[in-house]
C-alpha positions as a Markdown table, in Angstrom:
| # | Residue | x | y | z |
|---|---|---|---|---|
| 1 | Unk | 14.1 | -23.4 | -10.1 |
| 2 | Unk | 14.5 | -23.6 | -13.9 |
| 3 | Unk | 10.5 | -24.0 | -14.0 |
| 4 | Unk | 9.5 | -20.8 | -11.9 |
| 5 | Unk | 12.5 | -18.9 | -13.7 |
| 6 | Unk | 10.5 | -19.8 | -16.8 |
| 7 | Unk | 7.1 | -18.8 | -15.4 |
| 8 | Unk | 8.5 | -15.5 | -14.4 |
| 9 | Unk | 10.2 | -14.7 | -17.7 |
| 10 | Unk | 6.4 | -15.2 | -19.0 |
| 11 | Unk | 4.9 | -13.1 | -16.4 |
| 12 | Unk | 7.4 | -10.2 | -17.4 |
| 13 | Unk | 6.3 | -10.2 | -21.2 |
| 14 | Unk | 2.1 | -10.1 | -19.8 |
| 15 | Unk | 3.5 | -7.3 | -17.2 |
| 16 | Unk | 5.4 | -5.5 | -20.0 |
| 17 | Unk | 2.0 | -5.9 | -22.1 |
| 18 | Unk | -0.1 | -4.6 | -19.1 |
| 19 | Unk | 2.5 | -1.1 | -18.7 |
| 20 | Unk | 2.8 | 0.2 | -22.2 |
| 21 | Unk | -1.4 | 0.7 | -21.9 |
| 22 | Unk | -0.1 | 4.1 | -20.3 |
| 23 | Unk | 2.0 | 5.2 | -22.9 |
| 24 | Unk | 0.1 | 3.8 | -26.1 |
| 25 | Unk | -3.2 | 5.6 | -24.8 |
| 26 | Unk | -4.0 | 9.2 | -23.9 |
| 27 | Unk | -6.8 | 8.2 | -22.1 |
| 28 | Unk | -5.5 | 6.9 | -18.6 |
| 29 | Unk | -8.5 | 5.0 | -18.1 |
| 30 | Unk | -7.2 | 1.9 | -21.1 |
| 31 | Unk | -4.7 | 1.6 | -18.1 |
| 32 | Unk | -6.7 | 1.6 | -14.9 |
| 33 | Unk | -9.7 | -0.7 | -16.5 |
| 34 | Unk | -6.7 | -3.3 | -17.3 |
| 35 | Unk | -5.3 | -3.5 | -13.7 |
| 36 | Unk | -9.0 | -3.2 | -12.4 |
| 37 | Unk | -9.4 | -6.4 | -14.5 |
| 38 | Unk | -5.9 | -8.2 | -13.3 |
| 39 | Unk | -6.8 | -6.9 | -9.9 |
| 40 | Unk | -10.5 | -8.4 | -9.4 |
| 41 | Unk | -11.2 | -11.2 | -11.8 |
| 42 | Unk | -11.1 | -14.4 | -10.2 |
| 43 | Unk | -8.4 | -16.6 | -12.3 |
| 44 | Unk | -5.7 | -13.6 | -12.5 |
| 45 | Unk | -6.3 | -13.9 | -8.2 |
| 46 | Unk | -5.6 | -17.6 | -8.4 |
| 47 | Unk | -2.9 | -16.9 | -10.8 |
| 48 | Unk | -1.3 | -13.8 | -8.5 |
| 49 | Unk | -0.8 | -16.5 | -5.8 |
| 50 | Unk | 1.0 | -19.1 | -8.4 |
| 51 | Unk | 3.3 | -16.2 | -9.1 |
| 52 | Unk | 4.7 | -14.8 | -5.7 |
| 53 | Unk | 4.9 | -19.1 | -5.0 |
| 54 | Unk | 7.0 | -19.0 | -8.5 |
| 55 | Unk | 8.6 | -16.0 | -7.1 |
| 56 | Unk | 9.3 | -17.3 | -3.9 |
| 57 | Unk | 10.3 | -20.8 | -5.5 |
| 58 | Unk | 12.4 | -19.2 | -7.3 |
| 59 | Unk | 14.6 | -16.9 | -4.8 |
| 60 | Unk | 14.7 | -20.4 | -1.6 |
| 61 | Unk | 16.3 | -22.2 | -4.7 |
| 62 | Unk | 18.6 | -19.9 | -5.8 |
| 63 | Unk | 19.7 | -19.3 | -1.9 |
| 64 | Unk | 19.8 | -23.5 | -1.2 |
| 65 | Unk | 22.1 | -23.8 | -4.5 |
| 66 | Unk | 24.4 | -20.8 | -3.9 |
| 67 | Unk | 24.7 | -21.9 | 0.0 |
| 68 | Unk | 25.2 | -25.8 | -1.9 |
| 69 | Unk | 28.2 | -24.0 | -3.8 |
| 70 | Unk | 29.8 | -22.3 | -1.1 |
| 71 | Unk | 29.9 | -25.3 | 1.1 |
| 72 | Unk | 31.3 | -27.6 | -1.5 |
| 73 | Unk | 33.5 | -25.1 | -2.5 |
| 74 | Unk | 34.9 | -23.4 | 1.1 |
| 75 | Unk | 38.1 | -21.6 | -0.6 |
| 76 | Unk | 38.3 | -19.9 | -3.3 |
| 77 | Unk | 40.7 | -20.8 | -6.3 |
| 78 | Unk | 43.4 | -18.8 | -6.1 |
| 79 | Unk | 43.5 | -18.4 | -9.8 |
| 80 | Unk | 39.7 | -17.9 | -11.2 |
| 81 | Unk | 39.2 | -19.9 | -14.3 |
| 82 | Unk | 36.5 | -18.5 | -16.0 |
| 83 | Unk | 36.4 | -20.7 | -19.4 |
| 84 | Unk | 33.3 | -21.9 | -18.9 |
| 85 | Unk | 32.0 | -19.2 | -17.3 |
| 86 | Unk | 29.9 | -16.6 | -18.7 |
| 87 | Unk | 30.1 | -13.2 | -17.5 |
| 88 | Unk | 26.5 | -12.7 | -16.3 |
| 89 | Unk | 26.1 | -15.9 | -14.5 |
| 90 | Unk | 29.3 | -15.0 | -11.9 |
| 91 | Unk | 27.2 | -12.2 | -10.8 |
| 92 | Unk | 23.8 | -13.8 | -10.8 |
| 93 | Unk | 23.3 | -13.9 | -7.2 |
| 94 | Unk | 24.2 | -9.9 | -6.4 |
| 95 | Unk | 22.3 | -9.1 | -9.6 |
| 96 | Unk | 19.2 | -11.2 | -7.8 |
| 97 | Unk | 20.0 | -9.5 | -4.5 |
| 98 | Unk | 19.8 | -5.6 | -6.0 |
| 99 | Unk | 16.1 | -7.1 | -8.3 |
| 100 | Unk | 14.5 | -8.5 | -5.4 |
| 101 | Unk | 15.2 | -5.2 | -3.3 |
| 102 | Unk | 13.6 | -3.1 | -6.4 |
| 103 | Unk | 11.2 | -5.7 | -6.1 |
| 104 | Unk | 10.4 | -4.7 | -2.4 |
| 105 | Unk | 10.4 | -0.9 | -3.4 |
| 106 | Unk | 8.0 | -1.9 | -6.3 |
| 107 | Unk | 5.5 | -3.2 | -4.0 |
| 108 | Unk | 5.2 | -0.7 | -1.4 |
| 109 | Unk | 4.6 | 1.6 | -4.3 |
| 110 | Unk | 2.3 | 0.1 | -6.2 |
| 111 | Unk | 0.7 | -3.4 | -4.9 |
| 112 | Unk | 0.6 | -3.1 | -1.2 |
| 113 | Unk | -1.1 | 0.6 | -1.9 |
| 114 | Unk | -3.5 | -1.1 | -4.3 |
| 115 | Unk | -4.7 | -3.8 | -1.8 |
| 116 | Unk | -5.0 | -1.7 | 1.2 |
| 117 | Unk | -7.1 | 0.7 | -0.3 |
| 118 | Unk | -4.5 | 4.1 | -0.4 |
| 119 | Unk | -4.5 | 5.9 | -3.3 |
| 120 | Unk | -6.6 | 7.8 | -5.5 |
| 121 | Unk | -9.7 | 6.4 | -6.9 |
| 122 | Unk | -11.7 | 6.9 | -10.1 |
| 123 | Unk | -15.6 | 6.6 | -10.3 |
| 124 | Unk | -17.2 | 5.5 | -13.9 |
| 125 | Unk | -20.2 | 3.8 | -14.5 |
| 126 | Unk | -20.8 | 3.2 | -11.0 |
| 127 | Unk | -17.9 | 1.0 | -10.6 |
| 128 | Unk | -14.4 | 2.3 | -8.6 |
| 129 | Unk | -11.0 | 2.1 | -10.1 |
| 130 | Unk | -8.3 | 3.1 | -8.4 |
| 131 | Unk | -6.1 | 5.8 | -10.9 |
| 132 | Unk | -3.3 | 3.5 | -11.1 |
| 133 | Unk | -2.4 | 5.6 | -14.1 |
| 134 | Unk | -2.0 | 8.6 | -12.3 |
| 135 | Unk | 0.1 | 7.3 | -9.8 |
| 136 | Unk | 2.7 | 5.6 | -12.3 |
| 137 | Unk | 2.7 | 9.2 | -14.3 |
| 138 | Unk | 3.5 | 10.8 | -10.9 |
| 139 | Unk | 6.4 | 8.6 | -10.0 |
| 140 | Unk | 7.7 | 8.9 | -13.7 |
| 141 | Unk | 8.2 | 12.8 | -13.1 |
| 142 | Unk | 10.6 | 12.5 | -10.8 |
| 143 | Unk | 14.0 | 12.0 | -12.0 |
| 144 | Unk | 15.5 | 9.9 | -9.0 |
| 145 | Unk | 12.6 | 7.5 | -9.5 |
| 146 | Unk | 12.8 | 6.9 | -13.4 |
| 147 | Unk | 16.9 | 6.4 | -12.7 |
| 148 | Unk | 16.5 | 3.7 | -10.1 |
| 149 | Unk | 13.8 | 2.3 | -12.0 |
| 150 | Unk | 15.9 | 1.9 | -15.0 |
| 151 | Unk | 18.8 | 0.6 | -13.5 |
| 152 | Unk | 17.0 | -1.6 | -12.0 |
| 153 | Unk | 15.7 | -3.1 | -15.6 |
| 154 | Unk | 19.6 | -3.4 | -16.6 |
| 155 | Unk | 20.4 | -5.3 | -13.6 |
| 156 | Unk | 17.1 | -7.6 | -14.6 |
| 157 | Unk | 18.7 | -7.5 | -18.0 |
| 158 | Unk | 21.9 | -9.1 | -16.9 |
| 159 | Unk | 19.9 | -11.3 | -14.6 |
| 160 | Unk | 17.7 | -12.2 | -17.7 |
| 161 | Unk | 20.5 | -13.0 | -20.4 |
| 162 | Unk | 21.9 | -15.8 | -18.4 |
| 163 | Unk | 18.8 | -17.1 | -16.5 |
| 164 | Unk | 17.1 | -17.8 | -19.5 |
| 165 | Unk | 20.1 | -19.5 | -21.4 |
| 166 | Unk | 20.4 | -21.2 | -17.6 |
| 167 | Unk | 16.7 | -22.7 | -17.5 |
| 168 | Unk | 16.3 | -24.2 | -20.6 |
| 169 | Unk | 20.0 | -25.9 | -20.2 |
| 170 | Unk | 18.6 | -27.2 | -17.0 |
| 171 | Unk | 15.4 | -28.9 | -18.6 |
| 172 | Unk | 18.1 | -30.5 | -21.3 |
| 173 | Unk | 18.0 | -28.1 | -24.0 |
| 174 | Unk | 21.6 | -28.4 | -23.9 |
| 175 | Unk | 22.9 | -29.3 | -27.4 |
| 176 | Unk | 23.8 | -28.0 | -30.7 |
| 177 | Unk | 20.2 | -28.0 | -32.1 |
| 178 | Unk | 18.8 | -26.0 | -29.3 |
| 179 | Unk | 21.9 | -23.8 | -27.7 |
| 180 | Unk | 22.0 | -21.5 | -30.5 |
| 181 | Unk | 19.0 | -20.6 | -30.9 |
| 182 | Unk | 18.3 | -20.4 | -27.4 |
| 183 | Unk | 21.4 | -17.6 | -27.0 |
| 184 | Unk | 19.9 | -15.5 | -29.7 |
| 185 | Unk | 16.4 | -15.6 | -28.1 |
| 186 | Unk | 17.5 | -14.8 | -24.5 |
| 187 | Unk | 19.5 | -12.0 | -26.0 |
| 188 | Unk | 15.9 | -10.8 | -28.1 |
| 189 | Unk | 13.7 | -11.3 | -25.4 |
| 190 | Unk | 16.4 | -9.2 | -22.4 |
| 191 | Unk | 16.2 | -6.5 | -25.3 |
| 192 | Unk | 12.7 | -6.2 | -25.4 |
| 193 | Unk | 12.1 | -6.6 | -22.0 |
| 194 | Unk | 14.9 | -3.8 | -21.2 |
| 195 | Unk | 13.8 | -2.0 | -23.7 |
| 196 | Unk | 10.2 | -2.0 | -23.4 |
| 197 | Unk | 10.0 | -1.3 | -19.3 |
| 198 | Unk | 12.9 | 1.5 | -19.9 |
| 199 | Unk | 10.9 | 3.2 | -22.4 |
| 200 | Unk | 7.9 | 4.1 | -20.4 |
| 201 | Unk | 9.2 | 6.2 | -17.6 |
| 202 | Unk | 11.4 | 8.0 | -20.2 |
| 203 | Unk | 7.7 | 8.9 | -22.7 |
| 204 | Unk | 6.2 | 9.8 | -19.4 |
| 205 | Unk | 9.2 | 11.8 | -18.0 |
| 206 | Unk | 9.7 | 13.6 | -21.5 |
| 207 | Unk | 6.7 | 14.4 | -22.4 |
């Protein structure tokens, strides 16, 4: 679990990467020619399949270990102690429940319309792109969209603080060398991440 977290949390930063081409650009093509490439050349297909397994790893692991904790654990403590309980990793699993349900919304927007051929499509040089960039502009204009899509990054966030302390504690980066560090980069890399996705519906919406 602590592996495909890891591989995810790398994803995020090459997704992150791939998004801010719509912002940093006026010409919307930057944009479409990059998910044109991520969309067609043969390794990113290999390495499309090794992410929705990561994924996928990921989420049956979560669900074996929570199901694990519930069974060894059938009541509740009457009195919670939370000593050595962070705050974000007592709501890990609804924070996962309300990601992967963005995730499914994220999809049906964007991927599933992309491989099924719906959409708008742009013709240059002979070769077709579908406008990607337009469709991401048009769902950034609407208000509802850009406020479920940054909640859904601060749920991620709180998902992301504690996950990535979690995984590395997991491979046995648990100790007085590593743990420090390792807080202050999980808390850089959630603000970034936040950050960065946050920012580009609210350029695109403003401007």
């Amino acid at each position: 679990m602590s592996l495909a977290g890891i591989f995810l949390i790398l994803f995020l930063l090459v997704h992150l990467g791939i998004n801010l081409l719509v912002v940093l650009f006026d010409d919307p093509m930057v944009y479409n020619k990059a998910a044109h490439f991520m969309g067609n050349n043969i390794l990113i297909k290999i390495f499309e399949i090794v992410l929705i397994g990561g994924l996928l790893l990921h989420v049956i692991y979560a669900l074996i270990l929570q199901v694990q904790n519930w069974i060894a654990r059938p009541n509740r403590y009457r009195k919670a102690n939370y000593s050595n309980t962070s705050f974000f990793s007592k709501f890990m699993i609804h924070t996962a429940a309300i990601i992967l349900a963005f995730l499914a919304l994220h999809f049906s927007d964007f991927y599933f319309r992309a491989k099924f051929g719906h959409g708008a499509e742009i013709i240059q040089d002979g070769v077709v792109y579908h406008d990607f960039a337009a469709e991401v502009i048009d769902k950034f204009k609407m208000l509802p969209f850009v406020i479920v899509y940054i909640a859904a990054f601060m749920f991620l966030g709180f998902h992301l603080i504690h996950g990535f302390q979690s995984a590395f504690k997991t491979l046995g980066m648990d100790n007085r060398k590593y743990t420090p560090a390792i807080q202050v980069l999980s808390v850089i890399y959630t603000v970034v991440v936040v950050a960065g996705f946050s920012a580009i519906p609210l350029l695109i919406y403003f401007m």
